[in-house]
SEMINU-202735 format. One record per residue: residue in one letter; x, y, z negated of N, C-alpha, C, O in turn. Coordinates in steps of 0.001 Angstrom, whole numbers, padded with zeros to 6 digits, always signed. Example, Ala and Ser with C-alpha at 12.3 -4.5 7.8 and 13.67 -1.06 7.14 Angstrom:
% residues 2
A+013190-005690-007800+012300-004500-007800+013200-003300-007800+014236-003319-008465;S+012850-002250-007080+013670-001060-007140+012900+000030-007870+013409+001138-008039;
% end
This chain:
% residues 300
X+000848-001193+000000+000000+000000+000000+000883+001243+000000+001675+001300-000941;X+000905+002531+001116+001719+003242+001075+001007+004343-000193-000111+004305-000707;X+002405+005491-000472+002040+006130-001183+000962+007314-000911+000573+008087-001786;X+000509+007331+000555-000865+008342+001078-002150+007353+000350-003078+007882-000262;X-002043+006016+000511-003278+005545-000078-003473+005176-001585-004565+004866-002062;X-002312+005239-002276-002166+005212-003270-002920+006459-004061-003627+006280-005053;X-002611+007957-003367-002800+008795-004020-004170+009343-003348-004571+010414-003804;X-004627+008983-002734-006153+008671-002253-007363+008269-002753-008449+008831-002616;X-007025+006951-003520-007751+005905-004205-007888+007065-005731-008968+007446-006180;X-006343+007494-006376-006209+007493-007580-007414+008967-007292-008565+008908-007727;X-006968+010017-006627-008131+011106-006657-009344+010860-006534-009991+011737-007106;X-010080+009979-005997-011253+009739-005763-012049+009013-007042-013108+009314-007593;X-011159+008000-007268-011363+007235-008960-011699+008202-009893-012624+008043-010690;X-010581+009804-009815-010755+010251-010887-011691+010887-010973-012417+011080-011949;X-011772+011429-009506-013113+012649-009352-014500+012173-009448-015584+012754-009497;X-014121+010876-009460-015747+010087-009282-016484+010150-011103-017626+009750-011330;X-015421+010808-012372-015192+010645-013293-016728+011706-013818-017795+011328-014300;X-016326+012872-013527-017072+014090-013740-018415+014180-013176-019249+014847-013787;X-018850+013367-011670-019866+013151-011283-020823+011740-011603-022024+011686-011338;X-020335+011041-011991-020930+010118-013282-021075+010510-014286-022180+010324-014795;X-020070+011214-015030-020598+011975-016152-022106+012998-016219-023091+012863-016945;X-021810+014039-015150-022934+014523-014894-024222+014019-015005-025146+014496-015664;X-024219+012632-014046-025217+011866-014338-026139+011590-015489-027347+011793-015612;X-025154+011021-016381-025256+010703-017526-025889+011715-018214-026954+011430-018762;X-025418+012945-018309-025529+014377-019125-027352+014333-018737-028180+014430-019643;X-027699+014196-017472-029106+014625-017016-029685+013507-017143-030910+013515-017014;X-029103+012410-017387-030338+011262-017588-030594+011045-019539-031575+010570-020112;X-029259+011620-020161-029586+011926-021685-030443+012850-021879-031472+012570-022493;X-030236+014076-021433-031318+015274-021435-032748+015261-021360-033610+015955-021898;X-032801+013956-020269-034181+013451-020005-034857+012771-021004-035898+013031-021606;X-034131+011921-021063-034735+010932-021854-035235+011654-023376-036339+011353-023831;X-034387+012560-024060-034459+013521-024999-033333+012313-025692-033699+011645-026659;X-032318+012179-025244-031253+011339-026140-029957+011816-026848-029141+011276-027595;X-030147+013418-026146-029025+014028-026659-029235+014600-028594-028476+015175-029375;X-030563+014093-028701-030730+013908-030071-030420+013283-030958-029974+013435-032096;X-030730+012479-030263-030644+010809-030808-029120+010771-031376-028749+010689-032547;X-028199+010876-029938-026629+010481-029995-026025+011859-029714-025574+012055-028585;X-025967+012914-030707-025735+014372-030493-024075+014030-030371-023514+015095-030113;X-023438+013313-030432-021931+013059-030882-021375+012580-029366-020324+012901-028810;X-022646+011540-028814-021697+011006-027476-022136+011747-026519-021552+011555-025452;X-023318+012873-026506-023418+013695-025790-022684+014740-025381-022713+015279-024275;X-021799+015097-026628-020512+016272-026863-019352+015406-026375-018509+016139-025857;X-018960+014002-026344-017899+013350-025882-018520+013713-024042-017816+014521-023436;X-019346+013324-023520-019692+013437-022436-018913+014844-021623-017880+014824-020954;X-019746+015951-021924-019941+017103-022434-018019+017506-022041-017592+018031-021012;X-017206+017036-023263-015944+016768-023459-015251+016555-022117-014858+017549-021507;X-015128+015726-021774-014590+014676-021008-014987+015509-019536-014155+015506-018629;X-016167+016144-019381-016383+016738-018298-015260+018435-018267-014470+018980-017497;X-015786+018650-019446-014829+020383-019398-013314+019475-019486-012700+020340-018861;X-012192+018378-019780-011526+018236-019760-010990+017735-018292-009867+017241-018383;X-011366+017740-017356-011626+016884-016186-011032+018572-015121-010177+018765-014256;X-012445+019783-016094-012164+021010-014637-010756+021894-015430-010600+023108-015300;X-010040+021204-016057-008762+022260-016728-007866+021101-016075-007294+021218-014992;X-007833+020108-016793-006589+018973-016251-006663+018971-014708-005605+019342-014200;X-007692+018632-013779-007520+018378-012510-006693+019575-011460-006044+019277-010457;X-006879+020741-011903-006328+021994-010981-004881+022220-011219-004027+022773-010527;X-004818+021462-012754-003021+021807-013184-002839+020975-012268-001967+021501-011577;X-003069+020136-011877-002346+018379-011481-002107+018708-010082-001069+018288-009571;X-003071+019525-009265-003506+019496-007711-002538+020519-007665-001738+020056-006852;X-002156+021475-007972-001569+022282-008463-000109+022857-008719+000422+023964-008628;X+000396+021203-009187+002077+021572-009162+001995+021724-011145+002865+021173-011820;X+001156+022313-011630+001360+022912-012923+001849+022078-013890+001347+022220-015006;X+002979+020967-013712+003153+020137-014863+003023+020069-015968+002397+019186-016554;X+003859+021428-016688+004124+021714-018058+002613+021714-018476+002194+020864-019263;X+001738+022751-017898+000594+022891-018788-000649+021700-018439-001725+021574-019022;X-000024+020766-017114-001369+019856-016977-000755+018675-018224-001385+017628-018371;X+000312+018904-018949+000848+017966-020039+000117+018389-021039-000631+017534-021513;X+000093+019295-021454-000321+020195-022800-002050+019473-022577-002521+018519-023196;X-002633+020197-021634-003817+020057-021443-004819+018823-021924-005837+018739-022611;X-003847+017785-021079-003833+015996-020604-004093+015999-022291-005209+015776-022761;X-002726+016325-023250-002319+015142-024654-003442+015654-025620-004061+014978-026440;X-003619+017437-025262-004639+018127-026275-005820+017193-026079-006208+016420-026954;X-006395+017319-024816-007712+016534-024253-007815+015288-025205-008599+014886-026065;X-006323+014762-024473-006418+013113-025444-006835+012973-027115-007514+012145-027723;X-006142+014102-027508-006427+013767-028907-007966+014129-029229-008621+013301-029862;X-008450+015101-028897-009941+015360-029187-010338+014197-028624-010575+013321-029456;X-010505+013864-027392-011133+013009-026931-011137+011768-027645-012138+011090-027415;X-010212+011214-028539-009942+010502-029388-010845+010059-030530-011403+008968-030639;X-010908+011454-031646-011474+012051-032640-013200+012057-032186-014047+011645-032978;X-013488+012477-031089-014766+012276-030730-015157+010936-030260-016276+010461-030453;X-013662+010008-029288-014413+008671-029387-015023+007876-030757-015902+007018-030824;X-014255+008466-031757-013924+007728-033098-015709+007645-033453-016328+006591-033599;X-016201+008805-033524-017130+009707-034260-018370+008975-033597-019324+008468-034187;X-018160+009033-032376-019205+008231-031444-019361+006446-031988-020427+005874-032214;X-018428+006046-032062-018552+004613-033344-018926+004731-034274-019565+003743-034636;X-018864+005774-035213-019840+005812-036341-021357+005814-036260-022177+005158-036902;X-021552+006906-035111-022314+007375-034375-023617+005757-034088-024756+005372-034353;X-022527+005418-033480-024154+003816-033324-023192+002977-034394-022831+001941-033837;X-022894+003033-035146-022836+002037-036365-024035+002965-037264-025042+002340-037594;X-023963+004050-037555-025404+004829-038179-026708+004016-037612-027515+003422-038326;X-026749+004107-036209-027997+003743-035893-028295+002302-035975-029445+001869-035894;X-027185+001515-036146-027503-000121-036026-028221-000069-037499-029392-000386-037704;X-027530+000274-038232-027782+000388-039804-028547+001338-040427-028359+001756-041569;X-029339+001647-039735-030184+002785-039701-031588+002568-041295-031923+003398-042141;X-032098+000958-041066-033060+000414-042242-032244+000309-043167-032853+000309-044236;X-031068+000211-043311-030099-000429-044083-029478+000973-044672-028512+001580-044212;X-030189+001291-045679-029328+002264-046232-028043+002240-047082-027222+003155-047022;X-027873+000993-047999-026525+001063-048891-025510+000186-047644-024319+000019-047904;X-025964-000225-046594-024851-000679-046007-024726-000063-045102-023879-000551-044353;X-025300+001114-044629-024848+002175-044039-024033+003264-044632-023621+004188-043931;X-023747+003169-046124-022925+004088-047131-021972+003316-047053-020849+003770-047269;X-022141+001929-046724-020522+001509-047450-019855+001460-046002-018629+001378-045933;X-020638+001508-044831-019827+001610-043579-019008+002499-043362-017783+002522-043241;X-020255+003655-043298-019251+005467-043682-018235+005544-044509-017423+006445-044298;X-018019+004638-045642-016740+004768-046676-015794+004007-045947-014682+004532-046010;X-015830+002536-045004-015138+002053-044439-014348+002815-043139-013142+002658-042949;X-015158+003615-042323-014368+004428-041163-014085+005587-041578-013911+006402-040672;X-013917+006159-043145-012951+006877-043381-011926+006695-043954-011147+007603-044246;X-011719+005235-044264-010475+004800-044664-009612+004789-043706-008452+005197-043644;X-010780+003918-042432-010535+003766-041564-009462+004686-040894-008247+004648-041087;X-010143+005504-040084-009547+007125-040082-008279+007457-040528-007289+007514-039799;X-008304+007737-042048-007414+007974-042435-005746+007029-042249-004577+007410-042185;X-006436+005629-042212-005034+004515-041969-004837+005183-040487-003924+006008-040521;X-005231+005101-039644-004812+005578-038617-004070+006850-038152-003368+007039-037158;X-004539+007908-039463-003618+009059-039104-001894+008766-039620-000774+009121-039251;X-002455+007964-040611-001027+007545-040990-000138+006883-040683+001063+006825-040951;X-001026+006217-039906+000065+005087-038745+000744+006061-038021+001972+006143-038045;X+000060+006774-037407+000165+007679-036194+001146+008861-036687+001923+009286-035831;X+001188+009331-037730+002310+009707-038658+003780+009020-038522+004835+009395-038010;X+003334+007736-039274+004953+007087-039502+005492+007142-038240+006582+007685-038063;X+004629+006461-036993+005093+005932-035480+005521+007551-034708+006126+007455-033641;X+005275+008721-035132+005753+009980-034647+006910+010556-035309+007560+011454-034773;X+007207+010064-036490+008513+010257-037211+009331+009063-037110+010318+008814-037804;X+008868+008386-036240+010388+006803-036315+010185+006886-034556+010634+005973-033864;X+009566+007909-034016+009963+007734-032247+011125+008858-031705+011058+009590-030718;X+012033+008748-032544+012820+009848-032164+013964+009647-031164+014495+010540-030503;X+014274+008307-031151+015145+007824-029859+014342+006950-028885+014898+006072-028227;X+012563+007289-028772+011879+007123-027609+012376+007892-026708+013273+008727-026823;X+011425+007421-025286+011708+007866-024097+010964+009306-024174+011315+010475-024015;X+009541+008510-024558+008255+009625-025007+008415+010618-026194+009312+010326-026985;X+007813+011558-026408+007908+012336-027659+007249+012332-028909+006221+011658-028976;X+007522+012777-029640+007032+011651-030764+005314+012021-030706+004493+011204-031121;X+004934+013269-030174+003521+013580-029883+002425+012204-029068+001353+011647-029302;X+003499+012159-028047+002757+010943-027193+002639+009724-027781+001704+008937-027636;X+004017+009531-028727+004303+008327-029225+002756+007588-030473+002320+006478-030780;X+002390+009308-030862+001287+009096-032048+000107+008997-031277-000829+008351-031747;X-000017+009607-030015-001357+009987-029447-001789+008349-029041-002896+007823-029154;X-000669+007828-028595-000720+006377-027912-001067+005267-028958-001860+004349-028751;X-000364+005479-030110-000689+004836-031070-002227+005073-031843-002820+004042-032162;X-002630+005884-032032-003990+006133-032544-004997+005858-031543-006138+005595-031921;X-004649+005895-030033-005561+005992-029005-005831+003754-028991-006901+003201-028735;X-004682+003130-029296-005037+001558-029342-005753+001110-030685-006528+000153-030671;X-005528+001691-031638-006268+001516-032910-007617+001679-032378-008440+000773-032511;X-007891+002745-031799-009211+003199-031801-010269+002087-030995-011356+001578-031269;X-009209+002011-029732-009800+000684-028568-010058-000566-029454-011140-001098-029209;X-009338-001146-030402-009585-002248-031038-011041-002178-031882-011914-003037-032007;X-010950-000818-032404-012255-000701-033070-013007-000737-032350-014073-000758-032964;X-013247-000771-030887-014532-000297-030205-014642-001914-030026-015688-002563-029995;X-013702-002262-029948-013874-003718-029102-014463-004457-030268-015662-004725-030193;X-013698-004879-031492-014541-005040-032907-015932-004554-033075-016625-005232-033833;X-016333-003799-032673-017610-003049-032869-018467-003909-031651-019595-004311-031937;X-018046-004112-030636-019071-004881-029350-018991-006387-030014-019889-007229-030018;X-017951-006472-030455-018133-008101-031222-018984-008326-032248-019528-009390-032543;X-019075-007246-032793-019832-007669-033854-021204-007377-033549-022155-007875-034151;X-021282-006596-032642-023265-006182-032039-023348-007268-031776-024183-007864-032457;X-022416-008326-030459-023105-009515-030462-023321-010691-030969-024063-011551-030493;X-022522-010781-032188-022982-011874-032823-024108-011707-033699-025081-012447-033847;X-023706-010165-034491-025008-009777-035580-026177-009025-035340-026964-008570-036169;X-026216-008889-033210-027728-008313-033199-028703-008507-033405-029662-007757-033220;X-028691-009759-033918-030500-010550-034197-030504-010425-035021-031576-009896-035315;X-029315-010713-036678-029720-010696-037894-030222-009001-037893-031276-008857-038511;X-029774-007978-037433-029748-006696-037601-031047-006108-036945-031183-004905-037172;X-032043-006691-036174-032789-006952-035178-032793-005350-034081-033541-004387-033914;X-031215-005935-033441-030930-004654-032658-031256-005284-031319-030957-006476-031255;X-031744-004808-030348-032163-005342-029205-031449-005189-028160-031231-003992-027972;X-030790-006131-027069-029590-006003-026344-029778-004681-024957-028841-004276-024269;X-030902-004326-024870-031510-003082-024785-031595-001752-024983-031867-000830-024214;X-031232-001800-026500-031015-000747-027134-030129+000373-026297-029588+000195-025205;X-030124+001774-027234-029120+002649-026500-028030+002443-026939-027035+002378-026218;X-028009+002277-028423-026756+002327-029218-025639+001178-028641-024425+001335-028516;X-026642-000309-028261-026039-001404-027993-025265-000979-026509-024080-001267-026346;X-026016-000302-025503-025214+000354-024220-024250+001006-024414-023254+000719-023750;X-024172+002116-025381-023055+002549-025386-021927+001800-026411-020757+001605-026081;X-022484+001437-027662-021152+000319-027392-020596-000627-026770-019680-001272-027279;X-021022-000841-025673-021168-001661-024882-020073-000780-024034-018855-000950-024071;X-020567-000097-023496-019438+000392-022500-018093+000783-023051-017071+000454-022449;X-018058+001363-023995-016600+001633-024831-015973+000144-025326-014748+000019-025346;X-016716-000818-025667-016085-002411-025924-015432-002689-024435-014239-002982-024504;X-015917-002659-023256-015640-003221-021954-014728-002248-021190-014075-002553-020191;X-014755-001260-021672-013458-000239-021436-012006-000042-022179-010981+000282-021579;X-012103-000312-023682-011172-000848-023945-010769-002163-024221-009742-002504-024809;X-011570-002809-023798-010824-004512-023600-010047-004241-022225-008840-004473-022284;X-010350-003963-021472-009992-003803-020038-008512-002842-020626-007664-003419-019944;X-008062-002241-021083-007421-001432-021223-006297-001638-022174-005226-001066-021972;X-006498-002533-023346-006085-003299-023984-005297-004445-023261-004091-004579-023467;X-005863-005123-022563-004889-006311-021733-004619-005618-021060-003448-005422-021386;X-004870-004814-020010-003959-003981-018901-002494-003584-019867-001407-003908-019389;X-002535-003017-020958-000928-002854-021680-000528-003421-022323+000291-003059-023167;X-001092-004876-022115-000073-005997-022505+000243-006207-021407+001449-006042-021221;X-000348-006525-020514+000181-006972-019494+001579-005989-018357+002420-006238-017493;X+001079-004937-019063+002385-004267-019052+003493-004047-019320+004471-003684-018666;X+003251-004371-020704+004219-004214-021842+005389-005886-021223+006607-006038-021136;X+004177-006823-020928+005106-007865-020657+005753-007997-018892+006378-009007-018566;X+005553-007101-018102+006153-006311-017084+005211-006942-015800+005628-006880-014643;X+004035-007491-016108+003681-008563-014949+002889-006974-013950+002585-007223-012783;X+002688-005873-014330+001948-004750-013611+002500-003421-013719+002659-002765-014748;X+002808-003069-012380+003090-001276-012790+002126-000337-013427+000942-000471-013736;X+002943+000625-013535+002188+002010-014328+001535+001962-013367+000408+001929-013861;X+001352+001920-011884+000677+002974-010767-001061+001893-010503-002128+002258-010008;X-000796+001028-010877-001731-000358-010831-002326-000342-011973-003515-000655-012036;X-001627+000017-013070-002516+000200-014314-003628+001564-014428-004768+001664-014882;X-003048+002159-014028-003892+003521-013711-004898+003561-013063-005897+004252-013263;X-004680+002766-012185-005843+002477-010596-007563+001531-011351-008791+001489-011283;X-006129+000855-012125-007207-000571-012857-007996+000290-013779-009223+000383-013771;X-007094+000974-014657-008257+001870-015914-009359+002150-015421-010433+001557-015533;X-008996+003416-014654-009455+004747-014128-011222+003736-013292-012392+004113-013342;X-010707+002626-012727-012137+002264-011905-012857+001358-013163-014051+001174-012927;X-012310+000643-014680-012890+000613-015538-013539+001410-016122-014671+001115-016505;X-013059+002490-016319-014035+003885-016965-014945+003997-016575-016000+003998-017210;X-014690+004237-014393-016019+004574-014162-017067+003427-014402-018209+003827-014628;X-016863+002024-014390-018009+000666-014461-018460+001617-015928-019583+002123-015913;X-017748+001795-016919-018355+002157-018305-019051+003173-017924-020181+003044-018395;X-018953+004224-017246-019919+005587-016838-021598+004885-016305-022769+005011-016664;X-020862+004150-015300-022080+003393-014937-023336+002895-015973-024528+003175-016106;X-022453+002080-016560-023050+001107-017502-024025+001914-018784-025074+001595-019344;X-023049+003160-018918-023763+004286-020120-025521+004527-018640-026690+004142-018652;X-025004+005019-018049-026151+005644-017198-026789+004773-016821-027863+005234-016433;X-026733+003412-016670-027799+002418-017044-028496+002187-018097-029584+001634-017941;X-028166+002458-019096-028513+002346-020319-029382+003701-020499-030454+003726-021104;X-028774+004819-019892-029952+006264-020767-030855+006113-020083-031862+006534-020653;X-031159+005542-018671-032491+005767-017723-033486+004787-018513-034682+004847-018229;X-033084+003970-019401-034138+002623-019970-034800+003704-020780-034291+004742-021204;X-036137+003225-020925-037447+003762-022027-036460+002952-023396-035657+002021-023346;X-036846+003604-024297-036248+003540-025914-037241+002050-026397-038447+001819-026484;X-035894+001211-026650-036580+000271-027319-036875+000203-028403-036542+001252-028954;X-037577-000814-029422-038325-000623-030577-037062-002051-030996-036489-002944-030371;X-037121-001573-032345-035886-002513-032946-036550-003827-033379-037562-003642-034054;X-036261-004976-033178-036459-006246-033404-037014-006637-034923-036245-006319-035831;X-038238-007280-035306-038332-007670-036122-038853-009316-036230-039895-009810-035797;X-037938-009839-036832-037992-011224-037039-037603-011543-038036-036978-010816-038808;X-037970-012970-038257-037160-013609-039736-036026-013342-040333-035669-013209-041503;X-035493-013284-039227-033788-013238-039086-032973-012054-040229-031885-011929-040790;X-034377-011288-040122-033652-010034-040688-033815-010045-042508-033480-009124-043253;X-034339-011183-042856-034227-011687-043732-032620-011513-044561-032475-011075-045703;X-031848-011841-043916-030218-012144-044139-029929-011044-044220-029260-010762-045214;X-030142-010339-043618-029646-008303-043674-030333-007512-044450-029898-006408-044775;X-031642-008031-044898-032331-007286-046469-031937-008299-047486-032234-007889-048608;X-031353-009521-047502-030458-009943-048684-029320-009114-048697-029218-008408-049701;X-028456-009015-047862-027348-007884-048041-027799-006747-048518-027158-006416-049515;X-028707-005938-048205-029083-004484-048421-029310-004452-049676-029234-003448-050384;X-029758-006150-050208-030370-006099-052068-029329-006128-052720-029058-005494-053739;X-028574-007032-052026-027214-007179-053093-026413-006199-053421-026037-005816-054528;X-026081-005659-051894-025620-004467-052298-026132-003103-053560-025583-002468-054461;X-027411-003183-052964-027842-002608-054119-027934-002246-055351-028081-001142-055876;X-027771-003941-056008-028177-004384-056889-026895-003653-057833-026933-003086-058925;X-025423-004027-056604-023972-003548-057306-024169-001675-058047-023734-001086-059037;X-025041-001338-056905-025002+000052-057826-025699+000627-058064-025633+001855-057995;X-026854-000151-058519-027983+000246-059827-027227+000785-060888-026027+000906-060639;X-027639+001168-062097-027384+001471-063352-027688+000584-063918-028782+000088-063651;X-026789-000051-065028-026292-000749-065653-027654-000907-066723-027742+000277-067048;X-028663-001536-067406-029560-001724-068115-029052-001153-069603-027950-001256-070141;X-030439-000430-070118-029802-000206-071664-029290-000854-072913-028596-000475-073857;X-029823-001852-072609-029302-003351-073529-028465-004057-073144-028287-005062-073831;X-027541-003871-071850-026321-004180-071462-025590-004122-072114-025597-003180-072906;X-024313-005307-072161-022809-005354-073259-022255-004329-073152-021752-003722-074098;X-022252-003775-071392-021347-002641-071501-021823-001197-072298-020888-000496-072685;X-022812-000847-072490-022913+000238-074004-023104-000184-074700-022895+000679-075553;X-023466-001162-075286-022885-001998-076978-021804-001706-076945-021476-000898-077815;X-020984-002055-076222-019334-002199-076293-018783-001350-076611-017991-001408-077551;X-019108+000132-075673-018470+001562-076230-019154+002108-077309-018621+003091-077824;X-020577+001573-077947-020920+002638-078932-020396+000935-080293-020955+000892-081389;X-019630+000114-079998-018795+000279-080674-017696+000479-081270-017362+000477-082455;X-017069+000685-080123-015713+001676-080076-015453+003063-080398-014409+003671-080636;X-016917+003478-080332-017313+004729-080362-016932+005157-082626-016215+005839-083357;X-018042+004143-082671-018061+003664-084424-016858+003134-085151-016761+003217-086375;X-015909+002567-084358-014642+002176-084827-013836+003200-085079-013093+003235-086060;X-013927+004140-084182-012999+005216-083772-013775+006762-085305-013260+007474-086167;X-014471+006634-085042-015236+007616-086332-015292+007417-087226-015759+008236-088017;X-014731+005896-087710-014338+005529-089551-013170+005345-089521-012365+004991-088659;X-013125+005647-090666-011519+005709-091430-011607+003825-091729-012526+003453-092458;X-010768+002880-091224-010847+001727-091892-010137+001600-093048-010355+000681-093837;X-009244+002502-093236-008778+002153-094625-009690+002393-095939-009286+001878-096981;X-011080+003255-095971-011609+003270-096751-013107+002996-096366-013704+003788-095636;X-013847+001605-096981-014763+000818-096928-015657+001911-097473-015449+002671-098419;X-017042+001785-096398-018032+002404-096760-018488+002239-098104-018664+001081-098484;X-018736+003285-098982-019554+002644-100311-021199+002223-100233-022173+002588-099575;X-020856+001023-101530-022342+000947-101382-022905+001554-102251-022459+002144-103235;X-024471+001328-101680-025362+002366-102570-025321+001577-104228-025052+000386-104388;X-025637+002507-105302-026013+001724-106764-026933+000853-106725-027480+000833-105622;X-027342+000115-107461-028238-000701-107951-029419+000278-108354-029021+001155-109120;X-030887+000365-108011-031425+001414-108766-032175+000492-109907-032905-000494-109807;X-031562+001414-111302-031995+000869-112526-033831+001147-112702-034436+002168-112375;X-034437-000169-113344-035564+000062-113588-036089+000868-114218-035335+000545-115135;X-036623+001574-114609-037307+002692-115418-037867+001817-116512-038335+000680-116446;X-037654+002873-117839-038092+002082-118883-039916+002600-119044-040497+003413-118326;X-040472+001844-120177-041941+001891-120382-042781+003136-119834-043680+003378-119029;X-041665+004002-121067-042197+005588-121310-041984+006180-120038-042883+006704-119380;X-040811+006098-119694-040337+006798-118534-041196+006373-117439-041315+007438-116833;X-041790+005620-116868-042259+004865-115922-044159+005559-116111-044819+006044-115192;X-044553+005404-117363-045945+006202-117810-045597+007295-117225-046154+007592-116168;X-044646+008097-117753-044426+009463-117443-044289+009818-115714-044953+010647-115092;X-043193+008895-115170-043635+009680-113629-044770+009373-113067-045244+009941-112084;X-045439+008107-113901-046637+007817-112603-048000+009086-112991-048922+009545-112317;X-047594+009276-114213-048291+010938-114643-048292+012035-113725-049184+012524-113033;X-046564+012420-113951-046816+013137-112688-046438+013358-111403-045853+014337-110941;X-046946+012039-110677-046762+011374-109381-045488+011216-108633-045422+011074-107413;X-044504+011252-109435-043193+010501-109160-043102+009843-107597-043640+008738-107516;X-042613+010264-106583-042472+008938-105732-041755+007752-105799-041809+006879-104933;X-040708+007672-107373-040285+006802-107705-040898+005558-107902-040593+004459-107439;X-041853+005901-108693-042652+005164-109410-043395+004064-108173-044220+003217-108517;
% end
């Protein structure tokens, strides 16, 4: 393949990027979905304004700044793919309220391990080829693909207990981000282990993305499905109880406040000196006893 058709294919792949997007933008709008998924509508959205800055540097000659442009793009684009996974993990878990809290606590750990990866791997790339910018962008950008791909794995094994319907929107768009970075994922191994060039890997992405553009814009033109209810979901309101159950409040006759209010009582006596006891109360003699019940003694 000479290098006129090489660079033929790659412009057309890319440009085909922004007019699928478009698509997409007007078939969300329609549907009224940019509600729904306000997060992958702004990735959309994204990806389109990143498309009319990067493409003119490139056509252009403008290296330096179609670099700047390209890594800035990348990293937002990143941060918003991320967000967009929370995004339909919210909605899978939508009935499921305590296991939709403990998800949100999981992808900000999440998150956070990743900035830190992306940290260490930008301070130990200093005798890379790349700079340590790219070195982190690249590194946070495969973390992220694994999560998406984890995330399509798990819609399909746990869409019935969850009674998410393979229909769904949420399930489309994870759907297309799972099948875009699997595709993308073996393309740089298969790199890494030398069997494909950079110029073939690019070609391969770039016409994966668009199947995922596709695949989203198949998905927004569908009428909104109604979420599955079956037995099944039995197993996912046992989780939702259990969970629950962990962070109720503790009952008032529970060991655990016995326990501190007697630590509480340990801590407020002196043990070296034993409470006294009360006297013996002496009986009242004859007279004495006539006399208070005279005058009404509560002793008596």
């Amino acid at each position: 393949m000479s290098f006129a058709t090489i660079q033929l294919a790659y412009t057309v792949l890319w440009c085909a990027h922004p007019a699928l997007q478009l698509a997409v933008l007007a078939a969300l709008f329609r549907q009224r979905l940019h509600r729904a998924f306000p997060v992958f509508f702004a990735y959309i959205v994204f990806q389109v304004a990143v498309f009319a800055v990067v493409f003119p540097c490139y056509e252009a000659g403008l290296y330096a700044q179609y670099f700047y442009a390209y890594w800035t793009g990348a990293i937002i684009s990143l941060a918003l793919g991320f967000k967009v996974i929370h995004e339909v993990f919210l909605d899978v878990f939508r009935p499921f309220h305590t296991l939709k809290d403990l998800g949100t606590l999981m992808f900000k750990w999440a998150a956070l391990v990743m900035l830190l990866v992306a940290g260490v791997v930008a301070a130990a790339s200093s005798s890379s080829v790349d700079s340590p910018l790219v070195q982190a962008v690249l590194t946070v950008q495969r973390c992220v693909r694994v999560i998406q791909v984890g995330l399509i794995l798990f819609l399909l094994v746990f869409s019935k207990y969850l009674g998410v319907s393979r229909r769904q929107h949420s399930f489309g768009i994870a759907l297309g981000f799972g099948a875009f970075a699997s595709v993308e994922l073996f393309l740089v191994a298969l790199h890494i282990s030398g069997h494909l060039t950079q110029v073939t890997i690019s070609l391969l992405n770039m016409a994966a993305y668009n199947l995922s553009i596709l695949l989203w814009l198949g998905y927004a033109l569908l009428k909104k499905q109604v979420r599955e209810s079956t037995s099944t979901l039995l197993l996912s309101q046992r989780w939702e109880q259990s969970l629950t159950d962990l962070h109720a409040p503790l009952p008032a006759d529970s060991l655990i406040p016995a326990f501190e209010n007697m630590v509480n009582r340990a801590f407020t006596r002196n043990p070296l000196s034993p409470e006294p006891t009360p006297a013996p109360e002496t009986p009242l003699s004859g007279e004495r006893a006539a006399a208070a019940r005279a005058s009404g003694n509560p002793e008596s």
